[in-house]
N, CA, C and O atoms as a Maestro MAE file, in Angstrom:
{
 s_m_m2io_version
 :::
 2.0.0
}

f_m_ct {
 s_m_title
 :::
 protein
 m_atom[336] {
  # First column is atom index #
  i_m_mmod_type
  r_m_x_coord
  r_m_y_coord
  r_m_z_coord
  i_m_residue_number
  s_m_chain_name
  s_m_pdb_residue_name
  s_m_pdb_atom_name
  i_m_atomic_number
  :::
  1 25 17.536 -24.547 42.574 1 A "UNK " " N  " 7
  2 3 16.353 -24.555 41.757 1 A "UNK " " CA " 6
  3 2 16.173 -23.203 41.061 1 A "UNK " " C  " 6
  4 15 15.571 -22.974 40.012 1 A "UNK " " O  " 8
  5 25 17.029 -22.088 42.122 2 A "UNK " " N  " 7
  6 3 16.002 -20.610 41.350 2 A "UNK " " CA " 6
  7 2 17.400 -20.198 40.222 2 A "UNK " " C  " 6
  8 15 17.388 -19.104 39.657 2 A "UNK " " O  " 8
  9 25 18.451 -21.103 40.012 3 A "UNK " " N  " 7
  10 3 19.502 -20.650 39.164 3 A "UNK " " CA " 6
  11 2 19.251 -21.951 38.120 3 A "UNK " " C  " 6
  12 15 19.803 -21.664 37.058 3 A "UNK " " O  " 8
  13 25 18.724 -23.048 38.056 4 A "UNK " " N  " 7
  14 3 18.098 -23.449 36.683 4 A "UNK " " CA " 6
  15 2 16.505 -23.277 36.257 4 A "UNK " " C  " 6
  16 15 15.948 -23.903 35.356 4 A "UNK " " O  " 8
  17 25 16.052 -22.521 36.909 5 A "UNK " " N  " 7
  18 3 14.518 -21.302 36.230 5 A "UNK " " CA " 6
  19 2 15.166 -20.428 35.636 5 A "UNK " " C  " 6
  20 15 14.652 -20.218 34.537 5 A "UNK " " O  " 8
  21 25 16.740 -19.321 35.964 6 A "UNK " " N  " 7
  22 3 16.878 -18.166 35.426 6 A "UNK " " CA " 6
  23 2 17.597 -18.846 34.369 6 A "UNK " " C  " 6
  24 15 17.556 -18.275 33.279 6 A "UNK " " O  " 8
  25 25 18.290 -20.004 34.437 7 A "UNK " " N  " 7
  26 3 19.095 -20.623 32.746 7 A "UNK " " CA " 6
  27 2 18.237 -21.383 31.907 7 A "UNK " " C  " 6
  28 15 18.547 -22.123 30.973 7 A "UNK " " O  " 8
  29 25 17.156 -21.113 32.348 8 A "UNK " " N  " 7
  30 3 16.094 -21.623 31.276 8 A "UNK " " CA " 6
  31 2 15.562 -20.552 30.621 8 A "UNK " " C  " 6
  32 15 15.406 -20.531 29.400 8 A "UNK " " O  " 8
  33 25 15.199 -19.431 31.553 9 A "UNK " " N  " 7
  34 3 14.446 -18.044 30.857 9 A "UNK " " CA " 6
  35 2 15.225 -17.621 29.420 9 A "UNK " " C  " 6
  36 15 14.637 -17.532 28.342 9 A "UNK " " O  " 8
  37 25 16.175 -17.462 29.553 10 A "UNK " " N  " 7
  38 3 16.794 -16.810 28.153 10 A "UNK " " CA " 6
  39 2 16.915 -17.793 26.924 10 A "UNK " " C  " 6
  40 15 16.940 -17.220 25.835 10 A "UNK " " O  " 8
  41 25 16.989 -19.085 26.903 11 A "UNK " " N  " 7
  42 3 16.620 -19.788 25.772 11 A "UNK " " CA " 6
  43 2 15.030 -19.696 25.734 11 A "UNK " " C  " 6
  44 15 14.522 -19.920 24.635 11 A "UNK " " O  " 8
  45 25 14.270 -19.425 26.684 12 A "UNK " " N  " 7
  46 3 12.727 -19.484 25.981 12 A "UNK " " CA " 6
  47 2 12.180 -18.540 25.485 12 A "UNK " " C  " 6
  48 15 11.236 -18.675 24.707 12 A "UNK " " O  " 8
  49 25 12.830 -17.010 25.958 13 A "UNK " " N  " 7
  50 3 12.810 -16.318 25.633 13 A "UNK " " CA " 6
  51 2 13.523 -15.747 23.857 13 A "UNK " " C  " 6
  52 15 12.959 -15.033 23.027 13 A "UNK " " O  " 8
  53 25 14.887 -16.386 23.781 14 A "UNK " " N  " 7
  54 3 15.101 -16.648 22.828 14 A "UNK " " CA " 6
  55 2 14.569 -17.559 21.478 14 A "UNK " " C  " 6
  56 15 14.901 -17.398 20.303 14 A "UNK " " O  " 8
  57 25 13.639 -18.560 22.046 15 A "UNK " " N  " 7
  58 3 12.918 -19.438 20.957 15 A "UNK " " CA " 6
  59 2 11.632 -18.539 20.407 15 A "UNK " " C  " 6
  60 15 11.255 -18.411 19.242 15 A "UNK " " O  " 8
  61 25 11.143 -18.024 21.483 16 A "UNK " " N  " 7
  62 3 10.039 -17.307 21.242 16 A "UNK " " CA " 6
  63 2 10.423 -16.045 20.312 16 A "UNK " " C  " 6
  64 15 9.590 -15.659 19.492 16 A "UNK " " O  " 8
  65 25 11.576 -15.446 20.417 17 A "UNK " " N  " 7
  66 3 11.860 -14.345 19.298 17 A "UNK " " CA " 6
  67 2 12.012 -14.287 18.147 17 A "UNK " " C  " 6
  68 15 11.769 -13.345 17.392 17 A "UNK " " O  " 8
  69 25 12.707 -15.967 17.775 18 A "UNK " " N  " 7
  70 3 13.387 -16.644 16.739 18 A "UNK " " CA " 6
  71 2 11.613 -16.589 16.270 18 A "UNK " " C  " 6
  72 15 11.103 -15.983 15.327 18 A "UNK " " O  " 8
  73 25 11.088 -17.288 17.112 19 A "UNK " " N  " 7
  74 3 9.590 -17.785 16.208 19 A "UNK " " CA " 6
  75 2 8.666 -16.595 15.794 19 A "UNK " " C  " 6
  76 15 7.733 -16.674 14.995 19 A "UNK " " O  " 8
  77 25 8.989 -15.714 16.326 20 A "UNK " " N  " 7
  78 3 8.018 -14.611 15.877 20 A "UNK " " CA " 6
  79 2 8.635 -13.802 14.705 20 A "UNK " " C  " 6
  80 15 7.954 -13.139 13.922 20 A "UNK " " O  " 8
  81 25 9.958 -13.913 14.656 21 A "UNK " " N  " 7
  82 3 11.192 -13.809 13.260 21 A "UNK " " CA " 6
  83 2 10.575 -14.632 12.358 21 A "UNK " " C  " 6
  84 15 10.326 -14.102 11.275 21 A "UNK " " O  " 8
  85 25 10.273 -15.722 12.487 22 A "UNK " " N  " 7
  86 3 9.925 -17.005 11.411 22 A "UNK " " CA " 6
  87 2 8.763 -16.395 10.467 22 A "UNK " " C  " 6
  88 15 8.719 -16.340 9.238 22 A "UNK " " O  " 8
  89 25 7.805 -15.940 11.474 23 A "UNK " " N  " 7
  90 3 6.447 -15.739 11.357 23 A "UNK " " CA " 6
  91 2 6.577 -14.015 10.352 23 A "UNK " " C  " 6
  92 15 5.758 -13.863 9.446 23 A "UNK " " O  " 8
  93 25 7.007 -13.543 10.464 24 A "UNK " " N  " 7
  94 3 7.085 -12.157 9.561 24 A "UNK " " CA " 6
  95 2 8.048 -12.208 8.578 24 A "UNK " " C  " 6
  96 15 7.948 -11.324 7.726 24 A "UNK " " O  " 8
  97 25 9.380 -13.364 8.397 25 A "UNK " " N  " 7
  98 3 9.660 -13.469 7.391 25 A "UNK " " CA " 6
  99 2 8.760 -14.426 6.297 25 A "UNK " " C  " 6
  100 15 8.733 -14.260 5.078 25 A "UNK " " O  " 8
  101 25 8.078 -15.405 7.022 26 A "UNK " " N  " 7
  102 3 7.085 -16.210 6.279 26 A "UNK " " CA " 6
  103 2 6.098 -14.994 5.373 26 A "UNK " " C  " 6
  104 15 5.953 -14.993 4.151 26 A "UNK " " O  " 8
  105 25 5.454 -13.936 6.413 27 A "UNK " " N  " 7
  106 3 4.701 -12.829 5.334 27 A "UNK " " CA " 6
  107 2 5.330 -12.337 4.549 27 A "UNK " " C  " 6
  108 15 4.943 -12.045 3.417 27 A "UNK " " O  " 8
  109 25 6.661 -12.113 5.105 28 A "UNK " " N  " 7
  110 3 7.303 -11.196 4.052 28 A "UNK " " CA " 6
  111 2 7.021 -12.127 2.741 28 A "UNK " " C  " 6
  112 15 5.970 -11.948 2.125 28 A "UNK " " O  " 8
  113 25 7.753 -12.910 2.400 29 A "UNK " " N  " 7
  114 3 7.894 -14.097 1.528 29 A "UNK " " CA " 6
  115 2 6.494 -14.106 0.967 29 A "UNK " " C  " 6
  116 15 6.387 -14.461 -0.207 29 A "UNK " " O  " 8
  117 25 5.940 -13.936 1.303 30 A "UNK " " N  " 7
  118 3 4.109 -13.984 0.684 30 A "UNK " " CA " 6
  119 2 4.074 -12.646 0.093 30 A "UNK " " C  " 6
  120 15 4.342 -12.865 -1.089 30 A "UNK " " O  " 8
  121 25 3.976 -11.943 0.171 31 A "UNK " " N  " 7
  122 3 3.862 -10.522 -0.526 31 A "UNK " " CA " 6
  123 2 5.057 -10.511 -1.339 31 A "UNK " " C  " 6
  124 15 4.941 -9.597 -2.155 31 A "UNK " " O  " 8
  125 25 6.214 -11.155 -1.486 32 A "UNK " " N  " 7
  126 3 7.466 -10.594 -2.196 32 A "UNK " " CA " 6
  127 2 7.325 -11.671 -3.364 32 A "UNK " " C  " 6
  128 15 7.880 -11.642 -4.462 32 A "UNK " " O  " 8
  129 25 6.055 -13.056 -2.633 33 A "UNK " " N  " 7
  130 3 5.907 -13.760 -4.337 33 A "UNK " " CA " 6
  131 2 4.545 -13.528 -5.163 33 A "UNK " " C  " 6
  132 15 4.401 -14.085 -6.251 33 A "UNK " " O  " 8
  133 25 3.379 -12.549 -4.531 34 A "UNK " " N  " 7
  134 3 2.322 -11.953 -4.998 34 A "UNK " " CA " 6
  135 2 3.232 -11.284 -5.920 34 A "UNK " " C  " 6
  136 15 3.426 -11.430 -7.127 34 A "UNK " " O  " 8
  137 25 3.807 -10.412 -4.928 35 A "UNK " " N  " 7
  138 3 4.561 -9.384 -6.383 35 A "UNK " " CA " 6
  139 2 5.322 -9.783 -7.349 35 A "UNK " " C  " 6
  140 15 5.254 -9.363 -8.504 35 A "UNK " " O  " 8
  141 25 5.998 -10.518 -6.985 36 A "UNK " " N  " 7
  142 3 6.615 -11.424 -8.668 36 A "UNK " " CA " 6
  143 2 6.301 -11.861 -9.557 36 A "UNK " " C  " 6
  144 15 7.010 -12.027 -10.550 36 A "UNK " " O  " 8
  145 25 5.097 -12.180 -9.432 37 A "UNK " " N  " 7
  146 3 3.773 -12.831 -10.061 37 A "UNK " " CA " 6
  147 2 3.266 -11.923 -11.316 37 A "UNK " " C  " 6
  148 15 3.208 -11.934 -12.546 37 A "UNK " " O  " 8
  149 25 2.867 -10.954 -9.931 38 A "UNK " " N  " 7
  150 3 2.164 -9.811 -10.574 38 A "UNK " " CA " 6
  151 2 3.239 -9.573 -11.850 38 A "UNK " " C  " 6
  152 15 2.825 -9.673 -13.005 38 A "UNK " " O  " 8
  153 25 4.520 -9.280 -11.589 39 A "UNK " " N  " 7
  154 3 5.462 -8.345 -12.719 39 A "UNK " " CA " 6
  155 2 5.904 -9.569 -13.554 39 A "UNK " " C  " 6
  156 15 6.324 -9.194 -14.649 39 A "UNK " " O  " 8
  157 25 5.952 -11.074 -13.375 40 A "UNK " " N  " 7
  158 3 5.889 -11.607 -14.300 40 A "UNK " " CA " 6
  159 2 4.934 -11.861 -15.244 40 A "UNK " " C  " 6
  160 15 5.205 -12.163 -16.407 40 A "UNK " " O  " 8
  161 25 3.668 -11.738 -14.738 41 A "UNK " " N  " 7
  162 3 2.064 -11.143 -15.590 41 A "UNK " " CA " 6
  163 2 2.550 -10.098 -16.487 41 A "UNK " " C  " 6
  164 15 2.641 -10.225 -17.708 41 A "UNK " " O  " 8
  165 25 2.921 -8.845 -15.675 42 A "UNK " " N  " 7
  166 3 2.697 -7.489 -16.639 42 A "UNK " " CA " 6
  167 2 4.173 -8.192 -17.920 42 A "UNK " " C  " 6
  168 15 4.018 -8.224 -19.141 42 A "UNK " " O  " 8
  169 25 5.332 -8.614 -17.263 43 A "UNK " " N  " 7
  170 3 6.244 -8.793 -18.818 43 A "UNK " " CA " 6
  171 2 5.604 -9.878 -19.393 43 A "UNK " " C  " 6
  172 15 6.098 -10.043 -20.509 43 A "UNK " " O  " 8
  173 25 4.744 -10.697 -19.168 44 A "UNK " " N  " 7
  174 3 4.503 -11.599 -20.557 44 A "UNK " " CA " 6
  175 2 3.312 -10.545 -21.512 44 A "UNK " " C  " 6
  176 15 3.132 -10.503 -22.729 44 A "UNK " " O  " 8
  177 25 2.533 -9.647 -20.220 45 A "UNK " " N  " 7
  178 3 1.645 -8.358 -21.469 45 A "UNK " " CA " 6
  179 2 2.690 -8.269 -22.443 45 A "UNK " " C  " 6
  180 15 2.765 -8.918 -23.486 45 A "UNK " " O  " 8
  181 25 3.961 -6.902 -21.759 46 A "UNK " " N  " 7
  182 3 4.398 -6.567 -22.499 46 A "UNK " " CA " 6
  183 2 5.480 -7.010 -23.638 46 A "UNK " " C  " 6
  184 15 6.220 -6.243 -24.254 46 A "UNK " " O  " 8
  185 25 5.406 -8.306 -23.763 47 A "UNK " " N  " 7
  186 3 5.911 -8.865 -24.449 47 A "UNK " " CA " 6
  187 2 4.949 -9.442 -25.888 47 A "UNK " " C  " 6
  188 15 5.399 -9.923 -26.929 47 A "UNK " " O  " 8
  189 25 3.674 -9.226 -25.554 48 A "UNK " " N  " 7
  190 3 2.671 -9.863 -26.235 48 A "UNK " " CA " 6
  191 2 2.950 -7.764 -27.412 48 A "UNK " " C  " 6
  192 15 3.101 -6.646 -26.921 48 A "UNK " " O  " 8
  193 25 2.887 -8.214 -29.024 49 A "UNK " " N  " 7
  194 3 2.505 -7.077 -29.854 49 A "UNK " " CA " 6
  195 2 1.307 -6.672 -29.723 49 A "UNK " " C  " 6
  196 15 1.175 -5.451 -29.802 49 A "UNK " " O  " 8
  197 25 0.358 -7.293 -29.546 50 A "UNK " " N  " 7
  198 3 -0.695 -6.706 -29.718 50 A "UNK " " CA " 6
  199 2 -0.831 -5.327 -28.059 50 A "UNK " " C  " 6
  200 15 -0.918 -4.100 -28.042 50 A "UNK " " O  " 8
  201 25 -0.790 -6.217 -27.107 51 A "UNK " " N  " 7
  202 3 -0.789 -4.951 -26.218 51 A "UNK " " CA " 6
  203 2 -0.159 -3.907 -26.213 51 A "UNK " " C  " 6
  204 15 -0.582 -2.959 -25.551 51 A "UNK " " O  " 8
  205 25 1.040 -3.809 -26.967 52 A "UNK " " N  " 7
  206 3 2.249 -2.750 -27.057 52 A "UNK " " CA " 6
  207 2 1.302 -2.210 -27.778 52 A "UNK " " C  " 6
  208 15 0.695 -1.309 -27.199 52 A "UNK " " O  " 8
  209 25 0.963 -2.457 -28.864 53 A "UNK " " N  " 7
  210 3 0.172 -1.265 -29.756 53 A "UNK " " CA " 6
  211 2 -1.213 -0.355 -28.987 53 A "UNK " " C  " 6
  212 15 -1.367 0.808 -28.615 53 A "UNK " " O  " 8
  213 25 -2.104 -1.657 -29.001 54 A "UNK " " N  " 7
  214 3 -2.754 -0.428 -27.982 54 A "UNK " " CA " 6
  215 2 -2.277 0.236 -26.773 54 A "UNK " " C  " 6
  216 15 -3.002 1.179 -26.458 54 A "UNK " " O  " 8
  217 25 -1.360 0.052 -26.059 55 A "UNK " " N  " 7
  218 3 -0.760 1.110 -25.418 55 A "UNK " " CA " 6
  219 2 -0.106 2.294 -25.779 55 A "UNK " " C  " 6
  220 15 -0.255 3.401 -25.261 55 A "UNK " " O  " 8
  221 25 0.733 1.937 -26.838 56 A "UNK " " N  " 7
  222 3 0.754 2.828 -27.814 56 A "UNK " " CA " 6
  223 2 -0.210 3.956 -28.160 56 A "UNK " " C  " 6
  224 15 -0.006 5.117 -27.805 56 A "UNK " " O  " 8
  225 25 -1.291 3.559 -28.883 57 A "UNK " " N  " 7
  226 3 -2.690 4.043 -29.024 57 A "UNK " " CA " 6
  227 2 -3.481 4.816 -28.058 57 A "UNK " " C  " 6
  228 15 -3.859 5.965 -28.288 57 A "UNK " " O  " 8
  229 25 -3.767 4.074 -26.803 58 A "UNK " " N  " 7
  230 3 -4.447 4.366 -26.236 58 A "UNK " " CA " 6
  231 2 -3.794 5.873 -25.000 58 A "UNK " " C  " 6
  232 15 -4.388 6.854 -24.553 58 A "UNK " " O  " 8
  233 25 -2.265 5.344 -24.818 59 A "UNK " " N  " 7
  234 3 -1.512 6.294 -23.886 59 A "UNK " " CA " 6
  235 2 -0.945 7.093 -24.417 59 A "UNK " " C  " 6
  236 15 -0.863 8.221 -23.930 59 A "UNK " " O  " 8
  237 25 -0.250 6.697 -25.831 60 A "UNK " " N  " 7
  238 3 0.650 7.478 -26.460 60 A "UNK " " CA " 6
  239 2 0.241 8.569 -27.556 60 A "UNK " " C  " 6
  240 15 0.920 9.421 -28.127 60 A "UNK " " O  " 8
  241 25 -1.324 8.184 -27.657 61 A "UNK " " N  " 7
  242 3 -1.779 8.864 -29.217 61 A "UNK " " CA " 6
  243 2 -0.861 8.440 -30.242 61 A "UNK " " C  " 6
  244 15 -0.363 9.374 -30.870 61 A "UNK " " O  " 8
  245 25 -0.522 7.335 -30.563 62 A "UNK " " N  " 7
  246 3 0.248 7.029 -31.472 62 A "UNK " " CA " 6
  247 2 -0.674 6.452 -32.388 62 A "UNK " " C  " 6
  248 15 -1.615 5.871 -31.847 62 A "UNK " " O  " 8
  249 25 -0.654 6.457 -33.755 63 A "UNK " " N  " 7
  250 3 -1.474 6.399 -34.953 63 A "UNK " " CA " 6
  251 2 -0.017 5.443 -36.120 63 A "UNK " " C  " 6
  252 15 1.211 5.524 -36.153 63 A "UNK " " O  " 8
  253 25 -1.040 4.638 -36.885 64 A "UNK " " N  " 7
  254 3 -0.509 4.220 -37.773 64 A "UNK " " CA " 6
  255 2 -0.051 5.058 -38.845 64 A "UNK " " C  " 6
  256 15 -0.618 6.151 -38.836 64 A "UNK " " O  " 8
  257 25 0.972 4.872 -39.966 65 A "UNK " " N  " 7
  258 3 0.959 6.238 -41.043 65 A "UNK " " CA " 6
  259 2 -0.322 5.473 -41.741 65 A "UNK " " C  " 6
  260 15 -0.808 4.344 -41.815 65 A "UNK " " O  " 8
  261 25 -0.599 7.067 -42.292 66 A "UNK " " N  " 7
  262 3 -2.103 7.015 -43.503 66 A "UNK " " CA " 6
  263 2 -3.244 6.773 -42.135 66 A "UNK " " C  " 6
  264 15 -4.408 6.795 -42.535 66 A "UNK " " O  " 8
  265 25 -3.120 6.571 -40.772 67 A "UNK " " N  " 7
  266 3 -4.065 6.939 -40.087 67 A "UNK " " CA " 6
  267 2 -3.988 8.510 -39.805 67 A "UNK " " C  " 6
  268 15 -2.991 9.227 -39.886 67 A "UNK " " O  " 8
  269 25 -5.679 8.969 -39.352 68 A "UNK " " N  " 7
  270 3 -5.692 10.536 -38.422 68 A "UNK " " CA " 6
  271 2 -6.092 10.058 -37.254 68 A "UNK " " C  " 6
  272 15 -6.675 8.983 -37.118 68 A "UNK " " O  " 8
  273 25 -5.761 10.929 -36.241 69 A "UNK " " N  " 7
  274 3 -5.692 10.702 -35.030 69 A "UNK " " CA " 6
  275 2 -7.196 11.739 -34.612 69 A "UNK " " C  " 6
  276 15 -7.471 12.770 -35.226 69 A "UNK " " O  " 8
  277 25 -7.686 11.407 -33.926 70 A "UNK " " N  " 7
  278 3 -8.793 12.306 -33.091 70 A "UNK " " CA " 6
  279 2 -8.720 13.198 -31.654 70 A "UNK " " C  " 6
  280 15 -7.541 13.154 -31.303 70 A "UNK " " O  " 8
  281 25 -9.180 13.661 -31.085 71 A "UNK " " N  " 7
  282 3 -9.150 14.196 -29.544 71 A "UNK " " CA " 6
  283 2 -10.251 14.274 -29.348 71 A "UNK " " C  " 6
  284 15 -10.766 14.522 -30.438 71 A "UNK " " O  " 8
  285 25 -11.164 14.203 -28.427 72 A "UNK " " N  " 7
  286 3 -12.209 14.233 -28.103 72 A "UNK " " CA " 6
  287 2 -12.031 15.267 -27.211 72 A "UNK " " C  " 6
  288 15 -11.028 15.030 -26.538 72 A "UNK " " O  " 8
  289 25 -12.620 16.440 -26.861 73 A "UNK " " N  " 7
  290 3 -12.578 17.859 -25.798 73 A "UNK " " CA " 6
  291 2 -14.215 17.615 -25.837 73 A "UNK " " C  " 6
  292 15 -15.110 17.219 -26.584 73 A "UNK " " O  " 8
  293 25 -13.973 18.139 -24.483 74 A "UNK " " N  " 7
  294 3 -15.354 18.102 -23.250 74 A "UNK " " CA " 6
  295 2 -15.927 19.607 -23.697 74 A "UNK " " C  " 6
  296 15 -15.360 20.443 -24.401 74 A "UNK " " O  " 8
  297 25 -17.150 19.672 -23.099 75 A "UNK " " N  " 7
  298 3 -17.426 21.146 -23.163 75 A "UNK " " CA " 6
  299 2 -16.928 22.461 -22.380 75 A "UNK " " C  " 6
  300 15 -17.350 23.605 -22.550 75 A "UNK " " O  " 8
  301 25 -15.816 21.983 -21.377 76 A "UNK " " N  " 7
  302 3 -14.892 22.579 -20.628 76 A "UNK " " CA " 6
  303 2 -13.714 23.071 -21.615 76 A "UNK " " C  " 6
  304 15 -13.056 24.034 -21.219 76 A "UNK " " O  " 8
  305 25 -13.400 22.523 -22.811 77 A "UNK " " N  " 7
  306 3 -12.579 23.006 -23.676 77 A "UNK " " CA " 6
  307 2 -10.960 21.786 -23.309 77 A "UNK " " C  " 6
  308 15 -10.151 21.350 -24.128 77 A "UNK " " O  " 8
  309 25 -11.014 21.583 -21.908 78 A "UNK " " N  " 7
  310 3 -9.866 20.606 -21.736 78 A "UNK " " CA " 6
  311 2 -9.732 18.869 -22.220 78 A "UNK " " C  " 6
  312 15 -10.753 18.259 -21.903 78 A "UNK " " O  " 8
  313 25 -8.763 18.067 -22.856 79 A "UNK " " N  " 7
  314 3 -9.779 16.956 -23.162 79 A "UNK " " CA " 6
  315 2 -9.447 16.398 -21.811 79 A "UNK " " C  " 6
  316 15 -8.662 17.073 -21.145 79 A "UNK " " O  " 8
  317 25 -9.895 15.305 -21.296 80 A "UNK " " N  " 7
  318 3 -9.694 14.307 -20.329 80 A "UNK " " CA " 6
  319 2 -8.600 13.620 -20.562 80 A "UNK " " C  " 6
  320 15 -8.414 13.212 -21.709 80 A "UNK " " O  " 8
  321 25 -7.579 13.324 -19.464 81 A "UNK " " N  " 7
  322 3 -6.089 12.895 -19.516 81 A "UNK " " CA " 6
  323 2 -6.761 10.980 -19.629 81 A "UNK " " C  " 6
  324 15 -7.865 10.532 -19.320 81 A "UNK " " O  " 8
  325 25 -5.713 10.379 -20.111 82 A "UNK " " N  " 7
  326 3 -5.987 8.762 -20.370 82 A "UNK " " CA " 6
  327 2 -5.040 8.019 -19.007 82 A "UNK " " C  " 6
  328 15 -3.829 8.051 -18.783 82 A "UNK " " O  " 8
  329 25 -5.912 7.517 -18.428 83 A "UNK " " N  " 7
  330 3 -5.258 6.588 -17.271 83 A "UNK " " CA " 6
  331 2 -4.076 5.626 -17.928 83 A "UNK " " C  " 6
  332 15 -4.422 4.787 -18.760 83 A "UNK " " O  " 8
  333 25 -2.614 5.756 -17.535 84 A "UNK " " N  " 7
  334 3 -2.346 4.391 -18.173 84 A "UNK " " CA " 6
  335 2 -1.177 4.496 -17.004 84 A "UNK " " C  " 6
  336 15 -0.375 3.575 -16.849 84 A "UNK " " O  " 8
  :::
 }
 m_bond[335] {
  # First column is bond index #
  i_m_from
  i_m_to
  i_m_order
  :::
  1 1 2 1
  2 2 3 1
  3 3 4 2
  4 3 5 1
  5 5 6 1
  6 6 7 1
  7 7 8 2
  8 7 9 1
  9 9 10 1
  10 10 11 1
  11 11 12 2
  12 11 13 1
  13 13 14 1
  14 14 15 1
  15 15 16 2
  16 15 17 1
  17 17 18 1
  18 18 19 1
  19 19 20 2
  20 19 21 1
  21 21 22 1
  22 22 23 1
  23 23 24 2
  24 23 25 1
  25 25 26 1
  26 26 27 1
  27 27 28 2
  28 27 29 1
  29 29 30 1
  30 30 31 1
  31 31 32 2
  32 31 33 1
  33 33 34 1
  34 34 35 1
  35 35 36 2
  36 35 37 1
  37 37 38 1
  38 38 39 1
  39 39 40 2
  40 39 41 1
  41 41 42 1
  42 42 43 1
  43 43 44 2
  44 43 45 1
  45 45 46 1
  46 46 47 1
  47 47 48 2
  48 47 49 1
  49 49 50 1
  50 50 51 1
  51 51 52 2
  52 51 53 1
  53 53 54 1
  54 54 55 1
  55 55 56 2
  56 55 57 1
  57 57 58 1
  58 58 59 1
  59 59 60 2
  60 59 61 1
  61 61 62 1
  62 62 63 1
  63 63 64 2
  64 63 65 1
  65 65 66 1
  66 66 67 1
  67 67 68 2
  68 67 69 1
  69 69 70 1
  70 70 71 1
  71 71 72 2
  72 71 73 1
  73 73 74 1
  74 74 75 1
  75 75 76 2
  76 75 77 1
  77 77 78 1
  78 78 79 1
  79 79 80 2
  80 79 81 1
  81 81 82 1
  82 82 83 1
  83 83 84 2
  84 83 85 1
  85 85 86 1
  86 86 87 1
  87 87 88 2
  88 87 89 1
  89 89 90 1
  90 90 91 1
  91 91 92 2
  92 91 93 1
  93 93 94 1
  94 94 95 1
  95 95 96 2
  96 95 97 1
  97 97 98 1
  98 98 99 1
  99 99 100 2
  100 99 101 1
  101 101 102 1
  102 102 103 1
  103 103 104 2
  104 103 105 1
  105 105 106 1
  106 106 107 1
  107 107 108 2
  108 107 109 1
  109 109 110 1
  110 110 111 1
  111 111 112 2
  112 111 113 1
  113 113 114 1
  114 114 115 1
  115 115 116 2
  116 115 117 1
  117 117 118 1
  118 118 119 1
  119 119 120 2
  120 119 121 1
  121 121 122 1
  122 122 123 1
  123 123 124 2
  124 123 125 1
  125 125 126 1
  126 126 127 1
  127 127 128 2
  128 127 129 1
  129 129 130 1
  130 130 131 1
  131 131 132 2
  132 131 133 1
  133 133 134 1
  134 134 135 1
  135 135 136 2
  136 135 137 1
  137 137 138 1
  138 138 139 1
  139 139 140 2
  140 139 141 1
  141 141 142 1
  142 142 143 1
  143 143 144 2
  144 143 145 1
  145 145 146 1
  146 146 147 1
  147 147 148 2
  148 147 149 1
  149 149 150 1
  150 150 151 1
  151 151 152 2
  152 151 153 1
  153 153 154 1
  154 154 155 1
  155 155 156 2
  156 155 157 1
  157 157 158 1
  158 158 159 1
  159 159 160 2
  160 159 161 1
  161 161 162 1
  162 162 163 1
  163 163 164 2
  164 163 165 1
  165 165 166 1
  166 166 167 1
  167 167 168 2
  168 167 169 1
  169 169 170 1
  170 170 171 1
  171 171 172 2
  172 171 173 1
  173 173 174 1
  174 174 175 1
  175 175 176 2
  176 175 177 1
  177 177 178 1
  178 178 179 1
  179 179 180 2
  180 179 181 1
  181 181 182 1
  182 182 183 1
  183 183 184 2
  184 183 185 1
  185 185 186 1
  186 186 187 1
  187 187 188 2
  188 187 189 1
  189 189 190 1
  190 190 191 1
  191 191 192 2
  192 191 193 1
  193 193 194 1
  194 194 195 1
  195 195 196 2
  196 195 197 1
  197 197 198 1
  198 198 199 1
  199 199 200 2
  200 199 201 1
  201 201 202 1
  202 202 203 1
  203 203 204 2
  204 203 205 1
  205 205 206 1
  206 206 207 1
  207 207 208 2
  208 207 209 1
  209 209 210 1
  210 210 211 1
  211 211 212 2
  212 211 213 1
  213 213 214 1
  214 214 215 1
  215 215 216 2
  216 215 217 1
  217 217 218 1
  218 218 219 1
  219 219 220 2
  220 219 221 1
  221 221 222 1
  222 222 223 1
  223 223 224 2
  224 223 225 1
  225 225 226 1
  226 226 227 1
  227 227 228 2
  228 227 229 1
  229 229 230 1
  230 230 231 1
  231 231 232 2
  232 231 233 1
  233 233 234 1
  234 234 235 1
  235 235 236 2
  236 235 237 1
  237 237 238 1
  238 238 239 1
  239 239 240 2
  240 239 241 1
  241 241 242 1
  242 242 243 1
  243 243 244 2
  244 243 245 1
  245 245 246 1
  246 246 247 1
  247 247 248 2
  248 247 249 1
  249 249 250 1
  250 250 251 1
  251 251 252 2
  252 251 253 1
  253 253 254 1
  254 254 255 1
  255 255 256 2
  256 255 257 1
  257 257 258 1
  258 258 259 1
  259 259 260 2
  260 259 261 1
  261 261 262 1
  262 262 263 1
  263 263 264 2
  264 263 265 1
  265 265 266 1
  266 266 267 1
  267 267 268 2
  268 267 269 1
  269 269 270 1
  270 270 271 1
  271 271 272 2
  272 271 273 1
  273 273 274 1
  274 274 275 1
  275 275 276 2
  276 275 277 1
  277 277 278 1
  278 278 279 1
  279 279 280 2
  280 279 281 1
  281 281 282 1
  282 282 283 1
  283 283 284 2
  284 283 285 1
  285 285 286 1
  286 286 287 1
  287 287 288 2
  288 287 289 1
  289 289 290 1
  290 290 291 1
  291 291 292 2
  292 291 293 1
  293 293 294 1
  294 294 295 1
  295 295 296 2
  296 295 297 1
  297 297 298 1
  298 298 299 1
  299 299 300 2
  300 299 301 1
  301 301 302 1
  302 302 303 1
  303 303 304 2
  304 303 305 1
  305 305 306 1
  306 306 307 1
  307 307 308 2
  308 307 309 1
  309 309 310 1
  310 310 311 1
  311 311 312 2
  312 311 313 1
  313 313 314 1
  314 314 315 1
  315 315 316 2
  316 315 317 1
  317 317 318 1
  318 318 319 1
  319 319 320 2
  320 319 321 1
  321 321 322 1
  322 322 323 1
  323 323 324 2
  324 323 325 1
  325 325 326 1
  326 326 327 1
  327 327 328 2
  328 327 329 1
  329 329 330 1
  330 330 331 1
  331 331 332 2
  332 331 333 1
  333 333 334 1
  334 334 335 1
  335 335 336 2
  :::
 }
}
């Protein structure tokens, strides 16, 4: 009896490892298709013209020709950097 309890321990022990394997590749897999998502979002932005330009604009200070460009400076004399 006490030598088929010890040839049982290591397959249950083994199912139980496998399943807790299952269980963190399942998260993994959840966060690795949030993020795909996400970066297939940002390339259809950047695929769209209109957002390229205001990024352009807004990050790059990039101006049309026959446009002027502005800066806005604080009363610190520094202007404020643009999040992008």
């Amino acid at each position: 009896m006490m030598l088929l309890a010890i040839a049982l321990v290591y397959p249950a022990r083994l199912y139980l490892q496998q399943r807790s394997q299952i269980g963190d590749l399942e998260k993994q897999t959840q966060i690795l298709t949030t993020a795909n998502q996400n970066l297939t979002e940002q390339v259809q932005k950047l695929n769209d013209p209109t957002y390229l330009e205001r990024l352009a604009r807004e990050c790059l200070g990039m101006v049309k020709p026959g446009e002027t460009a502005f800066v806005v400076v604080s009363k610190g004399g520094d202007p404020q950097p643009i999040s992008c």
